[in-house]
ZASEPA-218005 format. One line per 5 residues: number of its first residue (from 1); for each residue x, y, z of N, C-alpha, C, O, CB. Coordinates in nm, 3 decimals. Glycine has a CB too. Layout:
NUM	X,Y,Z,X,Y,Z,X,Y,Z,X,Y,Z,X,Y,Z  ...
END
This chain:
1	0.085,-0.118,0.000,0.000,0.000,0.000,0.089,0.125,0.000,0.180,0.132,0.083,-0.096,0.000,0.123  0.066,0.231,-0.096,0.137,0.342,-0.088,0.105,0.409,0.085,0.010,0.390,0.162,0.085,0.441,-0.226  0.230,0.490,0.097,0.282,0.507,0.213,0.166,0.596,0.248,0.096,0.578,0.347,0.432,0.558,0.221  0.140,0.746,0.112,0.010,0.818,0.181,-0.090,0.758,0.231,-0.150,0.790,0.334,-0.054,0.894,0.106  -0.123,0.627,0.127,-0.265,0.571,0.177,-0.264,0.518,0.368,-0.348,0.506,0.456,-0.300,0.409,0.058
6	-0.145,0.504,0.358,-0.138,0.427,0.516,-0.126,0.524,0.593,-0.183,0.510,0.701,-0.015,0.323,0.555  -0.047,0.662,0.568,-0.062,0.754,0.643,-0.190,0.839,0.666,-0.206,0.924,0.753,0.023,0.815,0.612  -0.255,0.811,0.596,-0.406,0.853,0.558,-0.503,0.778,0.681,-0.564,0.837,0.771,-0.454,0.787,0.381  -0.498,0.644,0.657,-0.589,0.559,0.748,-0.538,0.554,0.863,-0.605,0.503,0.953,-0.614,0.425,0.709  -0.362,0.623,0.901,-0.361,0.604,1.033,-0.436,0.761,1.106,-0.499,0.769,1.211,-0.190,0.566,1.076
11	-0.405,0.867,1.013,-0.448,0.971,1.091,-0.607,0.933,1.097,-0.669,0.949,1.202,-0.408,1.122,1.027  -0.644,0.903,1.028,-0.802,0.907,1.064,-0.850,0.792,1.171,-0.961,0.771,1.221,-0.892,0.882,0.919  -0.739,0.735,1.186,-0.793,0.618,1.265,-0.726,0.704,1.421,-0.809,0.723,1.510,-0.713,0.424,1.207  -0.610,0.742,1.440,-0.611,0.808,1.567,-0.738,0.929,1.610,-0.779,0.945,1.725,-0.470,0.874,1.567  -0.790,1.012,1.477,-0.877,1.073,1.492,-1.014,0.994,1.576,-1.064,1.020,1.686,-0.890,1.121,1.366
16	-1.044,0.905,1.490,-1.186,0.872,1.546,-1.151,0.880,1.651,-1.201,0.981,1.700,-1.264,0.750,1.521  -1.064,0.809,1.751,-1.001,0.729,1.845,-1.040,0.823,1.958,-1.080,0.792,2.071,-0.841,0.696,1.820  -1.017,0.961,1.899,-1.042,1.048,1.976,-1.181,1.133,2.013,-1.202,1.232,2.084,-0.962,1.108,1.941  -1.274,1.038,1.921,-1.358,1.090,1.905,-1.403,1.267,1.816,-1.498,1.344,1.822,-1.373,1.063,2.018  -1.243,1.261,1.727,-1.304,1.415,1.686,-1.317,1.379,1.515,-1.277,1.290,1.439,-1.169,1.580,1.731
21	-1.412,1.527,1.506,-1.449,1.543,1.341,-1.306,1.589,1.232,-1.202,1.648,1.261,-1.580,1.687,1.330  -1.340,1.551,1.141,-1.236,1.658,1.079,-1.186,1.765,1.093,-1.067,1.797,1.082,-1.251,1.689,1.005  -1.309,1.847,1.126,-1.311,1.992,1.165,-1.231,1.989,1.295,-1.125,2.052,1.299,-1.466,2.057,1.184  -1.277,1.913,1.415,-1.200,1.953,1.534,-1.038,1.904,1.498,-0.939,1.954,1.551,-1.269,1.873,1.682  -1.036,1.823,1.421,-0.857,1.777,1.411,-0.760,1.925,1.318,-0.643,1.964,1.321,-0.842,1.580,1.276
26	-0.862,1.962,1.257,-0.823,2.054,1.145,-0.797,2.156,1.242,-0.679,2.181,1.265,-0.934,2.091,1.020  -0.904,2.231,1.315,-0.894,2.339,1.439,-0.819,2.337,1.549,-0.814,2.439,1.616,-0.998,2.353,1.498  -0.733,2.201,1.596,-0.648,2.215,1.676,-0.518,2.173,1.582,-0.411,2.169,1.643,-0.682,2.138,1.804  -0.515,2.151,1.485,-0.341,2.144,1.391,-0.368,2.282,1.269,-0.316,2.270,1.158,-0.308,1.928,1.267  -0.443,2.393,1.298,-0.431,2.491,1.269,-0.450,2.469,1.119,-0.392,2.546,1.042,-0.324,2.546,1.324
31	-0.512,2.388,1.080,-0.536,2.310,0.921,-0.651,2.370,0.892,-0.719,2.434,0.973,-0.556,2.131,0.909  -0.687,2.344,0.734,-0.810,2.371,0.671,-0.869,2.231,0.734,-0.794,2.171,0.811,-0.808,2.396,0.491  -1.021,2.166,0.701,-1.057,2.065,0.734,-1.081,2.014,0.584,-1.098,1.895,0.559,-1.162,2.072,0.838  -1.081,2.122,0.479,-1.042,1.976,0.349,-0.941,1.958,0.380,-0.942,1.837,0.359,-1.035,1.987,0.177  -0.847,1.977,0.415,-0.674,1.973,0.416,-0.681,1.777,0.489,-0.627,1.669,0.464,-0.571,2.150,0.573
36	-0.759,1.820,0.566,-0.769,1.689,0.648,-0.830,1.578,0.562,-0.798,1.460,0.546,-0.861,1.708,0.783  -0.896,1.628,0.528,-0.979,1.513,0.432,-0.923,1.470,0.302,-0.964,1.376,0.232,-1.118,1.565,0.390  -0.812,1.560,0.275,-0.742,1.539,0.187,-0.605,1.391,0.206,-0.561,1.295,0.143,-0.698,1.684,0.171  -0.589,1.455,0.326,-0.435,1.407,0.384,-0.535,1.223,0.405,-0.502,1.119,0.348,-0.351,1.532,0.598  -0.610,1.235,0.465,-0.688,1.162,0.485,-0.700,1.014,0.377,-0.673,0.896,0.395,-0.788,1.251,0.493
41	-0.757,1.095,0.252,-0.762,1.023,0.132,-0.635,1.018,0.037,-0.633,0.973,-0.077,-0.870,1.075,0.061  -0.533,1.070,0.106,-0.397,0.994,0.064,-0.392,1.116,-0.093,-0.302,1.098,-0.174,-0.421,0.760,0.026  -0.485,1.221,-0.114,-0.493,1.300,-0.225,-0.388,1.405,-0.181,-0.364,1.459,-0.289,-0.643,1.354,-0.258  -0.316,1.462,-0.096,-0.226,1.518,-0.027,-0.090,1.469,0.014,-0.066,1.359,0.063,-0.282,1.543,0.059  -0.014,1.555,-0.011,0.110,1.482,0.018,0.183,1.587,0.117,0.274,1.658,0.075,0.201,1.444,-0.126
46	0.147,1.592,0.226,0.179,1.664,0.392,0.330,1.658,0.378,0.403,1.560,0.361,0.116,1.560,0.559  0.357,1.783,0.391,0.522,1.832,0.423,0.549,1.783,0.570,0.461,1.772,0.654,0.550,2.021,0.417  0.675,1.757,0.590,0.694,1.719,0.749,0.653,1.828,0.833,0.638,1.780,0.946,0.848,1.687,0.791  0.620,1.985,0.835,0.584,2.039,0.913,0.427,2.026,0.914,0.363,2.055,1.015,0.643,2.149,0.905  0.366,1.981,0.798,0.226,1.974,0.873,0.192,1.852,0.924,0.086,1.822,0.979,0.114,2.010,0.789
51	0.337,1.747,0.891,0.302,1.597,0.970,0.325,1.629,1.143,0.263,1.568,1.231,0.437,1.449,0.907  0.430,1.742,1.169,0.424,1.800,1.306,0.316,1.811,1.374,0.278,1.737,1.465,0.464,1.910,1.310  0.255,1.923,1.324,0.159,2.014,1.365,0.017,1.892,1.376,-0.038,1.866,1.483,0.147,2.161,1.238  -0.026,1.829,1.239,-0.089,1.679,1.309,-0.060,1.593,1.439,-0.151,1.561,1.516,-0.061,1.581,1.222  0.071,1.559,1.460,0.106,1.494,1.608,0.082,1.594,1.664,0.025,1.556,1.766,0.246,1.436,1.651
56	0.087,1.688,1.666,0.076,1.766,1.805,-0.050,1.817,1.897,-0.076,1.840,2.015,0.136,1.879,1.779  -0.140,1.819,1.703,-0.309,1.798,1.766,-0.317,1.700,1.840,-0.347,1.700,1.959,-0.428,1.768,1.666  -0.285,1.598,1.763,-0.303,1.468,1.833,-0.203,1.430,1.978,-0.196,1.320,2.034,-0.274,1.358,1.714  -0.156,1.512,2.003,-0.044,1.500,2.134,0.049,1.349,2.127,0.062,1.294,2.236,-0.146,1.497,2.305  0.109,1.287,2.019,0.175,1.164,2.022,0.285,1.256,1.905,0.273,1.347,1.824,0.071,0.997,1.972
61	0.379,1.176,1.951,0.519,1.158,1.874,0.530,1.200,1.725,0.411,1.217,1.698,0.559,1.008,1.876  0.587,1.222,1.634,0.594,1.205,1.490,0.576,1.053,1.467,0.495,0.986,1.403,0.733,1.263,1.430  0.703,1.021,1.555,0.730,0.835,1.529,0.622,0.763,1.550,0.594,0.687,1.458,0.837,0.755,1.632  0.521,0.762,1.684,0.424,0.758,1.658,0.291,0.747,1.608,0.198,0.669,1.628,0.441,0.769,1.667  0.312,0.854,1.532,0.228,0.898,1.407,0.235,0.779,1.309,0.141,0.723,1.253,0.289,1.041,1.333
66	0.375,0.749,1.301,0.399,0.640,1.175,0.456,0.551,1.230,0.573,0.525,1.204,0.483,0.675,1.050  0.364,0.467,1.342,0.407,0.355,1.405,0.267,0.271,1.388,0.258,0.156,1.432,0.466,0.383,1.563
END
């Protein structure tokens, strides 16, 4: 599986996890919420600073992120 697609299903899968919408993941990583839905559907290809700013909504690691 391409790497976006997996990076895609993991952010959305820590999202649910958390119980938030797009919108709330988008509003605390300072994102658009297509941006999210983008990154999401693997149609985006996230620079390492907005793979940051994602962990950080999400309060876990980068490594993390892609663990």
């Amino acid at each position: 599986m391409d790497i976006r697609k997996r990076f895609g299903k993991r952010v959305k899968a820590l999202r649910e996890a958390n119980g938030w919408s797009q919108e709330e993941l988008a509003d605390r990583a300072d994102l658009h919420r297509t941006y999210i839905s983008a990154v999401e559907r693997a149609v985006r290809n996230p620079t390492l600073t907005v793979i940051e700013r994602i962990a950080k909504a999400l309060k876990i690691s980068m490594a993390e992120l892609f663990s």
